[in-house]
N, C-alpha and C positions, 0 to 999 in steps of 0.2 A: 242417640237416645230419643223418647220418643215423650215430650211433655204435653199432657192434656191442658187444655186452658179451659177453665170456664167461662158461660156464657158470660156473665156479667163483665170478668176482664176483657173479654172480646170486646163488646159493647164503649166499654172503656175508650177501644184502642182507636174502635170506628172515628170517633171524633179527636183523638190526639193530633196537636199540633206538634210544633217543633218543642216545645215545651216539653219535657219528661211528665211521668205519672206514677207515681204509686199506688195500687189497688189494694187495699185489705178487706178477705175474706172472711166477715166477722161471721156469719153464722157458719164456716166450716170450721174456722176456730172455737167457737162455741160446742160445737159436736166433738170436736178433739179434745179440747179440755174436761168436757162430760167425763168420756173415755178411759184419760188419765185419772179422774179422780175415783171411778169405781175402781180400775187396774187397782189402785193405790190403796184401797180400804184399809183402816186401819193404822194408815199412815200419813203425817201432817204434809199439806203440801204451801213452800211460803213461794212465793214468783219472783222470779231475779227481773228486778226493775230492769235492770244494767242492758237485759238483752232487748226490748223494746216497750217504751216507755209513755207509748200514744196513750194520749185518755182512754178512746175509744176500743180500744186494746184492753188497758186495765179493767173500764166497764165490763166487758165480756168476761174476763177470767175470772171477778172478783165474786160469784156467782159458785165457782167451782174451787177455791182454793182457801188457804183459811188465813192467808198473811201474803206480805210482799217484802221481800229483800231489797232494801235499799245501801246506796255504799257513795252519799255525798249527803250535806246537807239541803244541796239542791233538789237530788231525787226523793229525798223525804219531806220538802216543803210540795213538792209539785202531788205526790202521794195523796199529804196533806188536803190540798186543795181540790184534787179528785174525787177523791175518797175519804173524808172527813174521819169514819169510822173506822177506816180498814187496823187491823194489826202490821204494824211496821218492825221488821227487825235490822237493825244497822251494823253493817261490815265494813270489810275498808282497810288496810294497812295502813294506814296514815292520818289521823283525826284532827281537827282543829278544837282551838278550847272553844270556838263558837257553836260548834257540831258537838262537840261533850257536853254542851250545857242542854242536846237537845235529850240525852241517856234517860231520863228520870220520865220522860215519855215516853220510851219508845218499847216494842210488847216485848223484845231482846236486845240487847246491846253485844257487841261480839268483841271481845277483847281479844285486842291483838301483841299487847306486850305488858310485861312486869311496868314498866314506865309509865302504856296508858293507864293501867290503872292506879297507879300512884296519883294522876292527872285528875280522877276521877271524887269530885266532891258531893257528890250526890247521892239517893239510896236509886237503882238502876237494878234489873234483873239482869242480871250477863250469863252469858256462856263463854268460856275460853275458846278461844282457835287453837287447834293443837295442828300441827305438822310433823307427823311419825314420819320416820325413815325406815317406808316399806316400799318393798318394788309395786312400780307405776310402771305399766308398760303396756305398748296400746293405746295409750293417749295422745292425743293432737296438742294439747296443752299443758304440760304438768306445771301445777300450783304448788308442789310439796311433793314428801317421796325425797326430801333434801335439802341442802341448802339452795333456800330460795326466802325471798322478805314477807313468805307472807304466817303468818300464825307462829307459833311458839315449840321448838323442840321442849321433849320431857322435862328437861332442865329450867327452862323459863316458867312451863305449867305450875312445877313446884314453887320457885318464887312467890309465883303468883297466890298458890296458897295460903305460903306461909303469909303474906299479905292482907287475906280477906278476914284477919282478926281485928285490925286498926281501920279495917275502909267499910263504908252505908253501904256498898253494893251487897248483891242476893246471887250466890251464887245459884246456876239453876243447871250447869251441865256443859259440857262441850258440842265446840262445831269444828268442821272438817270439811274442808276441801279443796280435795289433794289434784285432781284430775278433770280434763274435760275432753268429750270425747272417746269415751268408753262406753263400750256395749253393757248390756246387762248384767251380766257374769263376773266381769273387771270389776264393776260398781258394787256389784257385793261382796266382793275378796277384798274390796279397802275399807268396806262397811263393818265387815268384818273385825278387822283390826283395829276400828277406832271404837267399836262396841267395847271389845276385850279388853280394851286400854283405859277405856272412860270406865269399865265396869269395876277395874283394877282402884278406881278413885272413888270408890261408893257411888258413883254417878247415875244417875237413871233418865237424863234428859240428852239426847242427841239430835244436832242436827248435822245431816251427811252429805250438806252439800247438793250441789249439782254433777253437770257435767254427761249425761245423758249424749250419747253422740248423734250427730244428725248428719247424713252421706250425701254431700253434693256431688261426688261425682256417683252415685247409684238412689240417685230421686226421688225411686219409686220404693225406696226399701227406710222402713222405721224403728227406730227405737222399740224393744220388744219390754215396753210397757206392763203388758201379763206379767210375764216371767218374774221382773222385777218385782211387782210385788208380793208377788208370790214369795218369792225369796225375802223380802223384807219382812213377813210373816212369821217366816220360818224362824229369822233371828232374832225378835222381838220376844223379849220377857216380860212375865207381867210386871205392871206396874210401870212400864216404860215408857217415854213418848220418843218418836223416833219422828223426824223428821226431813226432807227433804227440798232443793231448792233449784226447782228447774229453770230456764229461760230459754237458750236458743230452741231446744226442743218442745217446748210450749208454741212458741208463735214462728219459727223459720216456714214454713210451712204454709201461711196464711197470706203472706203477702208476694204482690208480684211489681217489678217495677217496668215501664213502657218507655220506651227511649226510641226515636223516627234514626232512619240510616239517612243519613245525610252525603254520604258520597264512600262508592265502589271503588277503590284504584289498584292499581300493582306499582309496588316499588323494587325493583332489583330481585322483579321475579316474584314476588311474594304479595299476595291480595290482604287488601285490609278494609274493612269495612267501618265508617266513622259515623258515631252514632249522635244525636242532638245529647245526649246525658253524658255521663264521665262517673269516674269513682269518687268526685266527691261527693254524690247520692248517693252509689254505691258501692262501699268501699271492698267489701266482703272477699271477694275474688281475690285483690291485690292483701290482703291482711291472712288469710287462709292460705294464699297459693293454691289458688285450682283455677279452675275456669266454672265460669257459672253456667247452671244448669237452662236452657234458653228453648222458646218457638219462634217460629217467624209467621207472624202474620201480613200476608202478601197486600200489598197495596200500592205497589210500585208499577213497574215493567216487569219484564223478565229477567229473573237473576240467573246470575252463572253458577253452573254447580261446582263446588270442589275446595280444598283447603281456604281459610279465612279467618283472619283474624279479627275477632273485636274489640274496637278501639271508642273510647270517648273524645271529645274535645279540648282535653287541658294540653297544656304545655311543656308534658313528660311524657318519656317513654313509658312509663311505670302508669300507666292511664289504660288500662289492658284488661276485658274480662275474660274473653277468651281465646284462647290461643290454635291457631292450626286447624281449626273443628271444622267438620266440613257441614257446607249450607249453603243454600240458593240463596242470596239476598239482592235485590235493584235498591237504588232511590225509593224512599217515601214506603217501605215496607218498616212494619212493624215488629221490634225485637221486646218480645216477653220473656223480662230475667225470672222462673221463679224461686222459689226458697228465700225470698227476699223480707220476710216477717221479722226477721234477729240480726242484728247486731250491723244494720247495713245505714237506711239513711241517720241514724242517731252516731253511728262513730266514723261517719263521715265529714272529711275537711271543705263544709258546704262555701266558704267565702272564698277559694281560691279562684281565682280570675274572675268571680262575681256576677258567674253566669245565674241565669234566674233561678229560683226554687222551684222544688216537682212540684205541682198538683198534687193534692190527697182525693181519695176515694174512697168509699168504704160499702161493701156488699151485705147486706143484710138479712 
C-alpha cells in the first residue's frame, strides 16, 4: 500500500531520535471535521471522548460538534477542565455514586439499568440505553444485537419506566449503541430499529451512537459520511432530535506515530524489524488484529527488500504491529504508523517496562 506522509510529519521525523513521536494533524482534522458536520446537517453530533481525548484534539473539534461523550468521571473532569462550557453527555456501564452525583450536571445522563436509576437522587435529563436484539452483522465490535452488559433489553426499559414516577430524573429519550465498525448502510438498518422502537415509547429524542468504520487495512478509503446523512435525513421526523456519537472515525485519521528501527535481524529464517517504540504507545494493531498501516522514511543505509515483520521493544511476543509486510527498512530509518489519531496512545499499557514517553506534536 502506498501511504502519503505530510510534510510536516516528515519534518517531524528529520530530527527523531530514539525517542518515539506522535504528530497530530490539527488543521487536516479541522477540515475533516468541517466535513462531517455539513455531511451531517440536521443532525447532532456529540464526540466520543473514549476515542481520543488530547486537549488539543478536543479544541479542534469543539468548533464542529455540539457535545462530547464522556464514559468515566475522569474524562468528564478533564472535559471540564478543557472546555469549561462544552455539553457533556455520560455513558458507561458501570457508574460510581461519586460519578452519579456528577448527573445533575451533565447535558445527558445515559442510563444503563433499572438499578442505576434506582441510585439516581437527583433531577438529571437521561436517556435510556436500550440493546434491541436485532441482527448486527458486519461489525468489528458488537456492543448489542444480544446478550452483552451493555444498555437494557425491552424488559429492563420498561422497569425503568415504570420507575420514573417516584424518581427527579427527566426523561428525554433513548440512546443505542449496538455496533462499531460498520459502513453506512449497516448504521442505518440499526438506526432504523431503534427509531421504530423508541418511536413505539412516545420518544422523540435519539441518540444512535457511534461506530462509523474506519479500514486500516484499505487507508485510503472512508467512512461514506454523505450517504449517511443523507439517510439520517430520510428517517428523521419532525420534531425529532436525532443524534450521533462518533470517535475513531473523527480523529483515527489525524494522527501519525514515528518510531527509529533499531535493529534488522533474521531468526529461523524470518526477518524482523525492532523498532525504538512498542504497543504500549501504540496499542491499536495488537487490540484490532491487523497490522498497521505504515511509510518508511529512509535514513538509515540500505535496506533489504522483502517479507518483515514489525516488532517493538517490550518483553512479549505479542509486541507486533505488523506482520510479514513487505519493505525495505536499515538501522536508523524512519517508520510512520498512520491512522494513529483513535484509540492508540490513550489505551495503551504506557508503564510497562518504563521505556520513556512519545514526544507530542501538533501541525497546525
Amino acid at each position: 500500500m502506498s501511504i502519503e506522509v505530510p510534510a510536516g510529519v516528515r519534518k517531524v521525523a528529520e530530527s527523531l531520535d530514539d525517542v518515539p513521536a506522535y504528530v497530530y494533524d490539527l488543521a487536516g482534522l479541522d477540515r475533516h471535521a468541517a466535513a462531517v458536520r455539513a455531511a451531517l446537517a440536521g443532525t447532532e453530533i456529540c464526540y466520543a471522548v473514549k476515542a481520543n481525548p488530547d486537549p488539543e484534539v478536543l479544541r479542534v473539534l469543539a468548533p464542529h460538534v455540539d457535545g462530547f461523550e464522556v464514559s468515566s468521571g475522569g474524562e468528564f473532569a478533564h472535559v471540564r477542565a478543557v472546555l469549561p462550557e462544552a455539553a457533556l453527555s455520560f455513558g458507561g456501564p458501570g457508574k460510581t455514586g461519586g460519578e452519579l452525583a456528577l448527573a445533575p450536571s451533565a447535558y445527558r445522563w445515559h442510563v444503563e439499568s433499572p438499578a442505576e436509576l434506582r441510585r439516581m437522587r437527583e433531577p438529571a435529563d437521561v436517556l435510556l440505553r436500550v440493546n434491541l436484539d436485532v441482527p448486527v452483522t458486519g461489525a468489528a465490535l458488537a456492543m448489542g444485537g444480544g446478550a452483552t452488559p451493555f444498555g437494557m433489553d425491552p424488559g429492563g426499559v420498561a422497569e425503568c419506566l415504570a420507575l420514573l414516577g417516584s424518581s427527579p430524573v427527566r426523561l428525554r429519550g433513548l440512546h443505542a449503541h449496538l455496533a462499531s465498525g460498520l459502513a453506512a448502510p449497516d448504521l442505518l438498518a440499526l438506526a432504523e430499529a431503534v427509531l421504530a422502537y423508541g418511536r413505539s415509547l412516545g420518544l422523540r429524542e435519539f441518540n444512535l451512537g457511534g461506530g462509523m468504520a474506519v479500514f486500516y487495512t484499505r487507508p485510503e478509503e472512508r467512512f461514506d459520511w454523505a450517504a449517511y446523512g443523507v439517510g439520517l435525513r430520510a428517517l428523521a421526523r419532525p420534531g425529532e432530535t436525532l443524534r450521533v456519537e462518533p470517535g475513531r472515525a473523527m480523529t483515527a485519521y489525524c494522527g501519525w506515530y514515528l518510531t527509529t528501527v533499531l535493529d534488522v535481524k533474521r531468526v529461523h529464517g524470518e526477518r524482523f524489524a525492532v523498532l525504538s517504540g512498542g504497543t504500549h504507545h501504540l496499542r491499536t494493531p495488537v487490540t484490532k488484529g491487523h497490522d498497521q498501516p505504515f511509510a518508511v522514511l529512509p535514513g538509515g543505509g540500505e535496506g533489504e527488500d522483502g517479507p518483515v515483520t514489525l516488532v517493538g521493544r517490550l518483553c512479549t511476543p505479542k509486541d507486533v504491529f505488523a506482520r510479514r509486510v513487505t519493505a525495505s527498512l536499515a538501522v536508523g530509518d524512519v517508520v510512520a504508523f498512520a491512522m494513529a489519531g483513535a484509540y492508540a496512545w490513550n489505551i495503551s499499557h504506557h508503564d510497562f517496562l518504563m521505556h520513556p514517553k512519545p514526544a507530542f506534536h501538533y501541525l497546525r
